[in-house]
KEMIKE-164732 format. One record per residue: x negated, y, z of N, C-alpha, C in turn; residue in three letters; residue number from 1. Coordinates in steps of 0.001 Angstrom, whole numbers, plus 524288, in hexadecimal, padded with zeros to 5 digits. Each point is the difference from the previous one (the first is absolute). Layout:
<n_X:X	n_Y:Y	n_Z:Z	ca_X:X	ca_Y:Y	ca_Z:Z	c_X:X	c_Y:Y	c_Z:Z	miba:ALA	milo:NUM>
...
end
This chain:
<n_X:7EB24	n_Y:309AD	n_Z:8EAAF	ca_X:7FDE7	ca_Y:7FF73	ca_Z:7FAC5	c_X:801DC	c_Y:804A2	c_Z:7FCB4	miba:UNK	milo:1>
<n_X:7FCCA	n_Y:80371	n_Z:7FD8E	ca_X:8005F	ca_Y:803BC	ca_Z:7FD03	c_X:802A2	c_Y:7FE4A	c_Z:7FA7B	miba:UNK	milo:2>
<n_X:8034B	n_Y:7FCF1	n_Z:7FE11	ca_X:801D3	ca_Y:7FEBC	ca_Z:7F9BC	c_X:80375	c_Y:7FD65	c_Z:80256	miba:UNK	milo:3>
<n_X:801F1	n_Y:7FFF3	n_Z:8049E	ca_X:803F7	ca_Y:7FC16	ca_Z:800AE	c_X:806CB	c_Y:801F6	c_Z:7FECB	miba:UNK	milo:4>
<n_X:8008A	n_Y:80553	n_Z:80017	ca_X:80456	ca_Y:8019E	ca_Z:7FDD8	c_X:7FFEC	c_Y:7FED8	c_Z:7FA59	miba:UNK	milo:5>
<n_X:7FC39	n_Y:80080	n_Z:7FC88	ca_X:80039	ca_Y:7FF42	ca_Z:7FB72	c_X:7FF52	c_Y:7F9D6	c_Z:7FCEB	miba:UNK	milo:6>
<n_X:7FEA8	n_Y:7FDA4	n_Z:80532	ca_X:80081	ca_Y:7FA7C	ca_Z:7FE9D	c_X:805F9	c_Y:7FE44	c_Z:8009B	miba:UNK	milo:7>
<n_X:8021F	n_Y:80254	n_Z:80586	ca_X:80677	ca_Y:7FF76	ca_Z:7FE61	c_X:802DE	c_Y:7FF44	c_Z:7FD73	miba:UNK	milo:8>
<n_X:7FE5E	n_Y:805D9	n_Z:7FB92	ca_X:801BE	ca_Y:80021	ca_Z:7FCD4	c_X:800C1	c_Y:7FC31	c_Z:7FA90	miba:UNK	milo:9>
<n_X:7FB26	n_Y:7FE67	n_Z:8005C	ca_X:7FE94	ca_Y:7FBB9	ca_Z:7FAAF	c_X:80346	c_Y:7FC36	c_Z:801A8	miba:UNK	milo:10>
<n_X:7FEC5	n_Y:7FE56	n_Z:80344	ca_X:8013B	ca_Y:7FB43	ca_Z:8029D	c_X:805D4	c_Y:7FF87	c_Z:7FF84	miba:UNK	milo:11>
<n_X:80532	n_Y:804D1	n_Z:800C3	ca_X:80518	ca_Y:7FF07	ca_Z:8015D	c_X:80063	c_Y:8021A	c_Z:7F7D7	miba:UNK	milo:12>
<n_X:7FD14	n_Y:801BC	n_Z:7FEC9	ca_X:800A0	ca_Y:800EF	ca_Z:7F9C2	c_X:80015	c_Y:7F896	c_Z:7FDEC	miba:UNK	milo:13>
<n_X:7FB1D	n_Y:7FE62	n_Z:801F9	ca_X:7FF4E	ca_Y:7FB29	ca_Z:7FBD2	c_X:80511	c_Y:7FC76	c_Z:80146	miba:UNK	milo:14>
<n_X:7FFA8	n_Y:8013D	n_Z:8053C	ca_X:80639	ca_Y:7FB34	ca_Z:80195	c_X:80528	c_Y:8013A	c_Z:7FD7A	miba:UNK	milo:15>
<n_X:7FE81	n_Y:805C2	n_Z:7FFF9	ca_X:806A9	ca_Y:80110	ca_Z:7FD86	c_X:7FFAC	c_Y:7FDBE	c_Z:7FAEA	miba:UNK	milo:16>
<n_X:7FC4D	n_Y:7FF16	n_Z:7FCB2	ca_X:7FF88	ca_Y:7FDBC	ca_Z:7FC52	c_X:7FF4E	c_Y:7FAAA	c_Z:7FED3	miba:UNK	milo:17>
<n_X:7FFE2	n_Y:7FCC5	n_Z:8036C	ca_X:7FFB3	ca_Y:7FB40	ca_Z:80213	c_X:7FAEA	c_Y:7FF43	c_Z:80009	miba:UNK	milo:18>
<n_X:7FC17	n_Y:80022	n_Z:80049	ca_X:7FAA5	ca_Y:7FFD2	ca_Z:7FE26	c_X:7FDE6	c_Y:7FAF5	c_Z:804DA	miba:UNK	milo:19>
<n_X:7FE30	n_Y:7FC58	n_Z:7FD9D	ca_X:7FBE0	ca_Y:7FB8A	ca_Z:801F2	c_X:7FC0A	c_Y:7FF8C	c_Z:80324	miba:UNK	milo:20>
<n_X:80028	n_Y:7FC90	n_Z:80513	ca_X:7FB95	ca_Y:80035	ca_Z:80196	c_X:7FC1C	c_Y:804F9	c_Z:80071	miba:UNK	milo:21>
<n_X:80205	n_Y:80163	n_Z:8031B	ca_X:7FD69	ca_Y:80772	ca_Z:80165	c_X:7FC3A	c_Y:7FE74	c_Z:803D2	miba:UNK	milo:22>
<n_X:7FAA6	n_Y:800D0	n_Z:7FE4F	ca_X:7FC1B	ca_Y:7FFF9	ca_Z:8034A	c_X:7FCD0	c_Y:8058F	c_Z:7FF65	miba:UNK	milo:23>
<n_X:7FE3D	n_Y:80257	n_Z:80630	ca_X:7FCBF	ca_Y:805CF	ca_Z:7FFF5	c_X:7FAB3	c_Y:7FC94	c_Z:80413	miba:UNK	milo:24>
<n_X:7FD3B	n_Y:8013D	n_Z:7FBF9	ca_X:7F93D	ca_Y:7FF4D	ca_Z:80100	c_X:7FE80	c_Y:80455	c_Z:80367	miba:UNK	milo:25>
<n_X:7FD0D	n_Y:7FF75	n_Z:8024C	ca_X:7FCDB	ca_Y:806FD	ca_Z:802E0	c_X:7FBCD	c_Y:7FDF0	c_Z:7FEAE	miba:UNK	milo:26>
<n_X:7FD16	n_Y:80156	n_Z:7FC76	ca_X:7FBAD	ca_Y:80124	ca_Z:7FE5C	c_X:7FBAD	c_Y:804F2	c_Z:80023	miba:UNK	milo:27>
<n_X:8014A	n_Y:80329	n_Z:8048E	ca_X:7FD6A	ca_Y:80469	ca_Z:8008A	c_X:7FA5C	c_Y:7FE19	c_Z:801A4	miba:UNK	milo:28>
<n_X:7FF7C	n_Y:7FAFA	n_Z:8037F	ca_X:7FC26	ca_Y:7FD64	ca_Z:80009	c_X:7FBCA	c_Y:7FF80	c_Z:7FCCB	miba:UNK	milo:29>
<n_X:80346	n_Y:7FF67	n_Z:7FB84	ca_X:7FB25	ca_Y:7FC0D	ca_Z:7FCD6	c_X:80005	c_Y:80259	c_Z:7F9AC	miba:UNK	milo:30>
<n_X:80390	n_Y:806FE	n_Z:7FFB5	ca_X:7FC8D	ca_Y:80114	ca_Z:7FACE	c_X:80274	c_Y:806F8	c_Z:8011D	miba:UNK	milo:31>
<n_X:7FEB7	n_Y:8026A	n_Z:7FB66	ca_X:8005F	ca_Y:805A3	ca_Z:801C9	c_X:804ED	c_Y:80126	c_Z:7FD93	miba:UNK	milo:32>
<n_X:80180	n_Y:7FD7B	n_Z:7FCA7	ca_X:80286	ca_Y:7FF3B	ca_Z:7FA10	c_X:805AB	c_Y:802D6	c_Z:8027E	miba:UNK	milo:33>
<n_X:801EB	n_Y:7FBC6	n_Z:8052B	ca_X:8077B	ca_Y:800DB	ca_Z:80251	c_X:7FE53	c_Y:7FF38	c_Z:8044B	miba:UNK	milo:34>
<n_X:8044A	n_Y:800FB	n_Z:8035A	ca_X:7FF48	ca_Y:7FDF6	ca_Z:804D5	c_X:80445	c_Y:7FBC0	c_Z:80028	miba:UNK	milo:35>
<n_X:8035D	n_Y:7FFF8	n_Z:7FE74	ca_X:80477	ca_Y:7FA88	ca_Z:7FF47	c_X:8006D	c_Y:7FE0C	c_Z:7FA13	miba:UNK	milo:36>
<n_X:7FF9C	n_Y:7FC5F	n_Z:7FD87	ca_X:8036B	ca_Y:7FE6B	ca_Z:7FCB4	c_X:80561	c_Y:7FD1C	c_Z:8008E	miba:UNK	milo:37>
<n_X:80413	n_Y:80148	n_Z:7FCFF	ca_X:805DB	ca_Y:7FDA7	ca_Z:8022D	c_X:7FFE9	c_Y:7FC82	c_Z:7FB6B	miba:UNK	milo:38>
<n_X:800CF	n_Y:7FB33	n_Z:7FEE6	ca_X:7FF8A	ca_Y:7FC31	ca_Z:7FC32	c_X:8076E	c_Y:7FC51	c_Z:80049	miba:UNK	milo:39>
<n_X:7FFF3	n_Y:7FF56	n_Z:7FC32	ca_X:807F1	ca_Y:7FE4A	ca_Z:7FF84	c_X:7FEDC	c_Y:7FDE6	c_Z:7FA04	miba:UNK	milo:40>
<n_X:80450	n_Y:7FD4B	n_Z:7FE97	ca_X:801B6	ca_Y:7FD07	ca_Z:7FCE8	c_X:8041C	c_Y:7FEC7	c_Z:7FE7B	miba:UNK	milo:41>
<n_X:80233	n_Y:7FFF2	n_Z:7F91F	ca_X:8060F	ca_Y:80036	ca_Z:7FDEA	c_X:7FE35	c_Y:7FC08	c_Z:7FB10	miba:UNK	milo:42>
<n_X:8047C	n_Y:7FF2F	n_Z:8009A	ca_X:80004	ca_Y:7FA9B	ca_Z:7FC03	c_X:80140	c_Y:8004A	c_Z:7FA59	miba:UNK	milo:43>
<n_X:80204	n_Y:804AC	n_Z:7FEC1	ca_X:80084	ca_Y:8030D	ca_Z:7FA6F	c_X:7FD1C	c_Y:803F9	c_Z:7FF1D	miba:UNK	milo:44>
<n_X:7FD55	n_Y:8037C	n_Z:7FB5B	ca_X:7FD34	ca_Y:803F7	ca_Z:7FF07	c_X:80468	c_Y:803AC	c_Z:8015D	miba:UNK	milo:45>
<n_X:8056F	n_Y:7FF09	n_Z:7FE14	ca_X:80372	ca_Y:802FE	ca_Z:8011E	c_X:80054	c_Y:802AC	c_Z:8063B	miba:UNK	milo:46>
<n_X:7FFDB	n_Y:7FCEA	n_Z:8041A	ca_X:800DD	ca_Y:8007C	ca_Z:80555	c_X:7FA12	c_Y:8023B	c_Z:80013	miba:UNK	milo:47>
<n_X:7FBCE	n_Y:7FFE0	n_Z:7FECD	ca_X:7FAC5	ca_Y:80198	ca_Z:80206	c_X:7FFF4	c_Y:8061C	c_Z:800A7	miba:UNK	milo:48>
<n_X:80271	n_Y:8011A	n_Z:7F892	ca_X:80145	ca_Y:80543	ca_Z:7FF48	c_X:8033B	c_Y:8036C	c_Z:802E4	miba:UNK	milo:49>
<n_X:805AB	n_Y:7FC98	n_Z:801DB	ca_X:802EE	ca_Y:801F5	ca_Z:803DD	c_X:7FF51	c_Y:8011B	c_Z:804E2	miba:UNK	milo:50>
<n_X:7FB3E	n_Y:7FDD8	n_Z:8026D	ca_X:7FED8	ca_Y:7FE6F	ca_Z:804BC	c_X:7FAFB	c_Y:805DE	c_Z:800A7	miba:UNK	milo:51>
<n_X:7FCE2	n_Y:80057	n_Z:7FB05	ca_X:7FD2B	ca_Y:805B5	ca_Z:80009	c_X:8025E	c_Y:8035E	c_Z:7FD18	miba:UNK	milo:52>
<n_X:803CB	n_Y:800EC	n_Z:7FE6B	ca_X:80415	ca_Y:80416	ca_Z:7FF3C	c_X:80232	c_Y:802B6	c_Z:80773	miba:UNK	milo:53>
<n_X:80288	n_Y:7FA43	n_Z:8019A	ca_X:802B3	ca_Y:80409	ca_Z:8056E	c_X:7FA97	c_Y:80035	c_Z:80509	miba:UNK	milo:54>
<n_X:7FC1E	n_Y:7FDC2	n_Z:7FE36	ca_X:7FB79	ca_Y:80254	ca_Z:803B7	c_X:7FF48	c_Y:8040F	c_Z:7FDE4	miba:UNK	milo:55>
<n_X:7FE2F	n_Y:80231	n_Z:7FB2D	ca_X:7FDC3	ca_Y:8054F	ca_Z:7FFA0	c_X:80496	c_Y:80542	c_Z:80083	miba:UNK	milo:56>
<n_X:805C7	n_Y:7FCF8	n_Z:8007B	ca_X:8024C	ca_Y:80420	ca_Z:7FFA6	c_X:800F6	c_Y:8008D	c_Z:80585	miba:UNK	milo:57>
<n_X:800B9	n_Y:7FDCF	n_Z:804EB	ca_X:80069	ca_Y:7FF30	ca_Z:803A3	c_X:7F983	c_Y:803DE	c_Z:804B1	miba:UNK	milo:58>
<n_X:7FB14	n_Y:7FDB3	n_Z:7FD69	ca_X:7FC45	ca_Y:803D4	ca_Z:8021F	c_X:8001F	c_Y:80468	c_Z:7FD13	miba:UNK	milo:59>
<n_X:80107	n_Y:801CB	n_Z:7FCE0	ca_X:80145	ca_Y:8041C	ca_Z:7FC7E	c_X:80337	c_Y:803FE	c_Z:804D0	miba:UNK	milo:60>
<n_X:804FF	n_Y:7FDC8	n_Z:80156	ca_X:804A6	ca_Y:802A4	ca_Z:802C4	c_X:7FCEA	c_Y:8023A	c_Z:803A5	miba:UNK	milo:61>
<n_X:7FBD1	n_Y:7FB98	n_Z:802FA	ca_X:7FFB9	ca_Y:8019A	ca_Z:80315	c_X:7FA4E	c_Y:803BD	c_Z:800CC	miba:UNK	milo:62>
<n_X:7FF75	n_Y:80236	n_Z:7FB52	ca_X:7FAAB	ca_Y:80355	ca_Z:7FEFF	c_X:7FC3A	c_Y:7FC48	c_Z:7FFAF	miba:UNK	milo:63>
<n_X:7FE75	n_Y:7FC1D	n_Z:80006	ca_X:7F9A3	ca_Y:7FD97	ca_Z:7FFDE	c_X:7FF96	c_Y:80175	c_Z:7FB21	miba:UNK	milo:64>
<n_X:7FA87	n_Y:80184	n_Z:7FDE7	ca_X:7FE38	ca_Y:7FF09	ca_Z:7FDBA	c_X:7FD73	c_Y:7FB42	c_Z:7FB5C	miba:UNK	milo:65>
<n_X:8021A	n_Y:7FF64	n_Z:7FA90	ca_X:7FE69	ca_Y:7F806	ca_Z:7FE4F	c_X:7FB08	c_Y:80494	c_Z:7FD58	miba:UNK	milo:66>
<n_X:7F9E7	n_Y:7FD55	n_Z:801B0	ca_X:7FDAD	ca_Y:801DD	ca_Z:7FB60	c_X:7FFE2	c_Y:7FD53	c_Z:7F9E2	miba:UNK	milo:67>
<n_X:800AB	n_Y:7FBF0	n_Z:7FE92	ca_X:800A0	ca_Y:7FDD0	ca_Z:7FD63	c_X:80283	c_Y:7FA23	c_Z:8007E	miba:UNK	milo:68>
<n_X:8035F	n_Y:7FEC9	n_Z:7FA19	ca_X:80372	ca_Y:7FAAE	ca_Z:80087	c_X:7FD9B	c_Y:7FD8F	c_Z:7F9C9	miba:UNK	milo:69>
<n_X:7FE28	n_Y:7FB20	n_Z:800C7	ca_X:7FED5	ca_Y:7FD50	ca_Z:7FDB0	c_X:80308	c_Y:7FC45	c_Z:7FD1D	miba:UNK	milo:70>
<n_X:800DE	n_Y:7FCB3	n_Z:7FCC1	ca_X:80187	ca_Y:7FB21	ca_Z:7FEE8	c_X:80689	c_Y:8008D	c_Z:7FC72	miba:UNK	milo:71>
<n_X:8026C	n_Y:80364	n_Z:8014A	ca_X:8042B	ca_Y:801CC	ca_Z:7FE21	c_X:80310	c_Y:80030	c_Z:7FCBC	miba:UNK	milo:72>
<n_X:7FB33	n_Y:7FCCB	n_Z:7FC60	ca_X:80203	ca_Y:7FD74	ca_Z:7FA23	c_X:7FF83	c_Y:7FD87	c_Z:7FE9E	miba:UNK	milo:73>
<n_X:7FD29	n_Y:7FB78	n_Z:804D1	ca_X:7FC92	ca_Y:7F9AD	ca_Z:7FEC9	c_X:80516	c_Y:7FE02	c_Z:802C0	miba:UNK	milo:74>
<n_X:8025D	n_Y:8038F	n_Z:80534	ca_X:802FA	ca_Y:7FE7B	ca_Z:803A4	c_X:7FF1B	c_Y:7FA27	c_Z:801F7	miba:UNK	milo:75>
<n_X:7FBEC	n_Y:7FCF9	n_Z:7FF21	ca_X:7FF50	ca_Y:7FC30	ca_Z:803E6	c_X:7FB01	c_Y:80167	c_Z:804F3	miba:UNK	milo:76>
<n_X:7FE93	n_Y:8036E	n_Z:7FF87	ca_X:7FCC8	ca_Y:8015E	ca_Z:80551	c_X:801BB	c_Y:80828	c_Z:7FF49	miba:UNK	milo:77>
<n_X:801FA	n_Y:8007C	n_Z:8037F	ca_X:800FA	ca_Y:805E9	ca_Z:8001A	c_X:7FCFD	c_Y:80293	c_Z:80525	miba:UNK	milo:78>
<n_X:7FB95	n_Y:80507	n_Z:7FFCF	ca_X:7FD6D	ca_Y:80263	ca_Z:80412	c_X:800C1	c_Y:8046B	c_Z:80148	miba:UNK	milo:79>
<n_X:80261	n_Y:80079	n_Z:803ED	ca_X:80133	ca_Y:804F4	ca_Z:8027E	c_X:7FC90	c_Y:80063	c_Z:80446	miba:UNK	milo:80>
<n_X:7FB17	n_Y:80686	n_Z:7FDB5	ca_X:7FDFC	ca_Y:801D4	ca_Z:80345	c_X:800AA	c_Y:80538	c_Z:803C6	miba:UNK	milo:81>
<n_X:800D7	n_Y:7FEA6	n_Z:804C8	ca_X:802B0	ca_Y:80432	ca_Z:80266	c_X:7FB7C	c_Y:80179	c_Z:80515	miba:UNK	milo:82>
<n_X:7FB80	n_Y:7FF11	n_Z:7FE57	ca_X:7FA60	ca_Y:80241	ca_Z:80142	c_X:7FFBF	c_Y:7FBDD	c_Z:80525	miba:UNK	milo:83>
<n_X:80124	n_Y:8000D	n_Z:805C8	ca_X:7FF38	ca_Y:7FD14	ca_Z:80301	c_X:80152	c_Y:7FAAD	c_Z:7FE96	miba:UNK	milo:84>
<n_X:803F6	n_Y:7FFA9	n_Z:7FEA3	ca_X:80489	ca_Y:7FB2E	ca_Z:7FC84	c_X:80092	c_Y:80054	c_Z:7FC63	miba:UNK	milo:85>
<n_X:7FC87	n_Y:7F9B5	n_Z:7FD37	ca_X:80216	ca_Y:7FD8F	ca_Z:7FAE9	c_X:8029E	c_Y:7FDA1	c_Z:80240	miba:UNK	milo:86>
<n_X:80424	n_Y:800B6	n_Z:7FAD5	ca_X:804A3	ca_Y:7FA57	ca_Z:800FC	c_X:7FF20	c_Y:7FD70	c_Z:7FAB9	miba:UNK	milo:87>
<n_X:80055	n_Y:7FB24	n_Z:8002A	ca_X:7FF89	ca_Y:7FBAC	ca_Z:7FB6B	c_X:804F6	c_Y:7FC4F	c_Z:7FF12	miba:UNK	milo:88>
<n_X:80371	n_Y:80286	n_Z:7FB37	ca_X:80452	ca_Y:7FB9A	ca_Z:80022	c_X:7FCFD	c_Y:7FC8B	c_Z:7FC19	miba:UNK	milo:89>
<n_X:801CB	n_Y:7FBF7	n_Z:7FF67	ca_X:7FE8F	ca_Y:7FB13	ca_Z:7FCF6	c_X:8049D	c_Y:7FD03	c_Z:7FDBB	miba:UNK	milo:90>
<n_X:8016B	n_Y:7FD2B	n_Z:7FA96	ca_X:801BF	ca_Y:7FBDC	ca_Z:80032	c_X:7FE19	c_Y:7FBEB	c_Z:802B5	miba:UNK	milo:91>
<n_X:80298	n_Y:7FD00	n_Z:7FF94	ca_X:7FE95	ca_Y:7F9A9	ca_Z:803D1	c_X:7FB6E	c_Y:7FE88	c_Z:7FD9F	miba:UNK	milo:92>
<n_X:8009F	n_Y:7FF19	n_Z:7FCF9	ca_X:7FBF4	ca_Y:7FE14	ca_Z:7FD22	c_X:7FAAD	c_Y:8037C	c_Z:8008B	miba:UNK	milo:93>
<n_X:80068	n_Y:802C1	n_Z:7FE9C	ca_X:7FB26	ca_Y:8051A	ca_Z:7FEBA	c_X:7FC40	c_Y:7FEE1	c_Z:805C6	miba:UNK	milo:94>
<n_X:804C4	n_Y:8010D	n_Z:803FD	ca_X:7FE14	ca_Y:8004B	ca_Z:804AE	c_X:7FD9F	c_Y:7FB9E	c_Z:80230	miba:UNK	milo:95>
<n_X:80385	n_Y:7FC1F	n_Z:7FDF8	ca_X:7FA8D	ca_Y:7F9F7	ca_Z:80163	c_X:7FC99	c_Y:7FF66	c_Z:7FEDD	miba:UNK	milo:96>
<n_X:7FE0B	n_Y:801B5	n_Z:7F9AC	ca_X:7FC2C	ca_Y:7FFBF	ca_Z:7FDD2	c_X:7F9C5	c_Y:8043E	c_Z:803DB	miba:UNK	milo:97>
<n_X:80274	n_Y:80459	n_Z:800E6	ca_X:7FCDA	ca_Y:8037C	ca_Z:80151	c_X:7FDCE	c_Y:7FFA2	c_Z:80630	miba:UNK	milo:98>
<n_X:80559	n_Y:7FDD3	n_Z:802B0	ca_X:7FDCB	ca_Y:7FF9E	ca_Z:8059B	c_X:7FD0D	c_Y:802D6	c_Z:8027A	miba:UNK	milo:99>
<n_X:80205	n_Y:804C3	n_Z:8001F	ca_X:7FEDC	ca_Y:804AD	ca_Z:80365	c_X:7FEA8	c_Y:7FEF1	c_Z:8059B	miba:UNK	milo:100>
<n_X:8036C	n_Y:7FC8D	n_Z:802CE	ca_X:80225	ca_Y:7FD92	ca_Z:803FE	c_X:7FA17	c_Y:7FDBB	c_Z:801B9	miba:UNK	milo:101>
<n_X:7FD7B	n_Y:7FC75	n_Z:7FCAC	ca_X:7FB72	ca_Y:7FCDF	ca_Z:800FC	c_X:7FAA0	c_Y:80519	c_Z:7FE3E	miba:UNK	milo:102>
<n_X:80181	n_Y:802D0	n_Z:7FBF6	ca_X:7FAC3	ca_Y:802C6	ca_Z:7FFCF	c_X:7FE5B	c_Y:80375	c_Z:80604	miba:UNK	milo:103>
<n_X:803F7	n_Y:80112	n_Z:80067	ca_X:8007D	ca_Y:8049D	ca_Z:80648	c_X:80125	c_Y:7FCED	c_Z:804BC	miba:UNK	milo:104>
<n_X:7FEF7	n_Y:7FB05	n_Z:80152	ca_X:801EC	ca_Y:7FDF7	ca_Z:8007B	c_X:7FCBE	c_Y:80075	c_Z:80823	miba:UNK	milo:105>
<n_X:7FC1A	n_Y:801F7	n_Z:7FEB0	ca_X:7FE04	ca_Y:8048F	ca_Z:80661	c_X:80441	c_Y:80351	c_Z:80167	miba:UNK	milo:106>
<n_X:80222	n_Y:7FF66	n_Z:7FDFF	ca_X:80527	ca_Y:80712	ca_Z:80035	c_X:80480	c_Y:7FD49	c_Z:80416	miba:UNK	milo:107>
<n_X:7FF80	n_Y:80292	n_Z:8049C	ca_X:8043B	ca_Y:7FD7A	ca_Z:802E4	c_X:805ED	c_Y:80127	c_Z:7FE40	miba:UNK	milo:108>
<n_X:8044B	n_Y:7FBF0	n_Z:800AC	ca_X:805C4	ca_Y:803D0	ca_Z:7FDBF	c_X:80197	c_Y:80157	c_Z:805E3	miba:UNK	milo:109>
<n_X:80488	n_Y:80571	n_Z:7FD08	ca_X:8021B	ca_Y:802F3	ca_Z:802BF	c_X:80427	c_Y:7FD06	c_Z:801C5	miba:UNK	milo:110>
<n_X:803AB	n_Y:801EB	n_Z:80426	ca_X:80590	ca_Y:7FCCA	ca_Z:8007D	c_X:80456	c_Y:803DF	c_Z:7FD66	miba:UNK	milo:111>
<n_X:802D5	n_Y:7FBAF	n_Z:7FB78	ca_X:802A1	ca_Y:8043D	ca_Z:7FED0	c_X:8069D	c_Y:80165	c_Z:8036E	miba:UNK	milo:112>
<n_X:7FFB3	n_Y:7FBE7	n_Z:80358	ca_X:804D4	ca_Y:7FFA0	ca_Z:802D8	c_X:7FF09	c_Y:807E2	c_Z:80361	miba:UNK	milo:113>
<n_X:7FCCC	n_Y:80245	n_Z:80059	ca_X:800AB	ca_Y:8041A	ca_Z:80160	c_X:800C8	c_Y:80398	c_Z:7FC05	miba:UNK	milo:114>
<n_X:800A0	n_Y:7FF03	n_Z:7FB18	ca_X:7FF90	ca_Y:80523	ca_Z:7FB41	c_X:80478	c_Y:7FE4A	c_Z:7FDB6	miba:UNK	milo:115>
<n_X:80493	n_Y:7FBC9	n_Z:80042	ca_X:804F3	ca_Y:7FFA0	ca_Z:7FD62	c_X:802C3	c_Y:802B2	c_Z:804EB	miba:UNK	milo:116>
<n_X:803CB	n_Y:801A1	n_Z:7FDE1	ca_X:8045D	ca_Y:8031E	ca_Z:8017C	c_X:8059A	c_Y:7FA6B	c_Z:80180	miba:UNK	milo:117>
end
């Protein structure tokens, strides 16, 4: 899989941050938009912010490219676009409401037991 180093990365970023229920969609299937979305969840706006603070500084380190970050000041849904990979943090809440999970819900998940460290 071509994004899978950079899914690593998100992936050992959101944990270091404790980040919720980490689910990666592959959606290359079914739109042109990403080829993965990484979807997670924090239970404070505080932790949401923290959680896309050490992702962007973390793919940053490691040269990716974010073309754009969304949400940053609503901090209950924050979007980091990193062109193949959106990642979507969410409060709890936010994220129930929206159910990403069920809209994409064709999108097979990845295992993430191979992308934690």
């Amino acid at each position: 899989m071509k994004n899978l180093k950079l899914l690593k990365t998100i992936v050992n970023a959101a944990d270091d941050k404790h980040a919720e229920d980490i689910v990666i969609l592959d959606v290359q299937q079914l739109t042109a938009v990403a080829d993965q979305f990484v979807i997670m969840q924090a239970d404070s706006q505080r932790q949401v912010q923290a959680i896309a603070e050490e992702i962007e500084e973390k793919v940053t380190a490691e040269d990716y490219q974010i073309s754009q970050i969304d949400g940053k000041n609503s901090k209950s849904w924050v979007l980091i676009d990193l062109g193949d990979v959106i990642v979507h943090i969410f409060q709890t809440e936010t994220r129930k409401f929206y159910n990403l999970e069920k809209l994409w819900s064709q999108a097979p998940q990845l295992d993430l037991g191979q992308l934690t460290e």
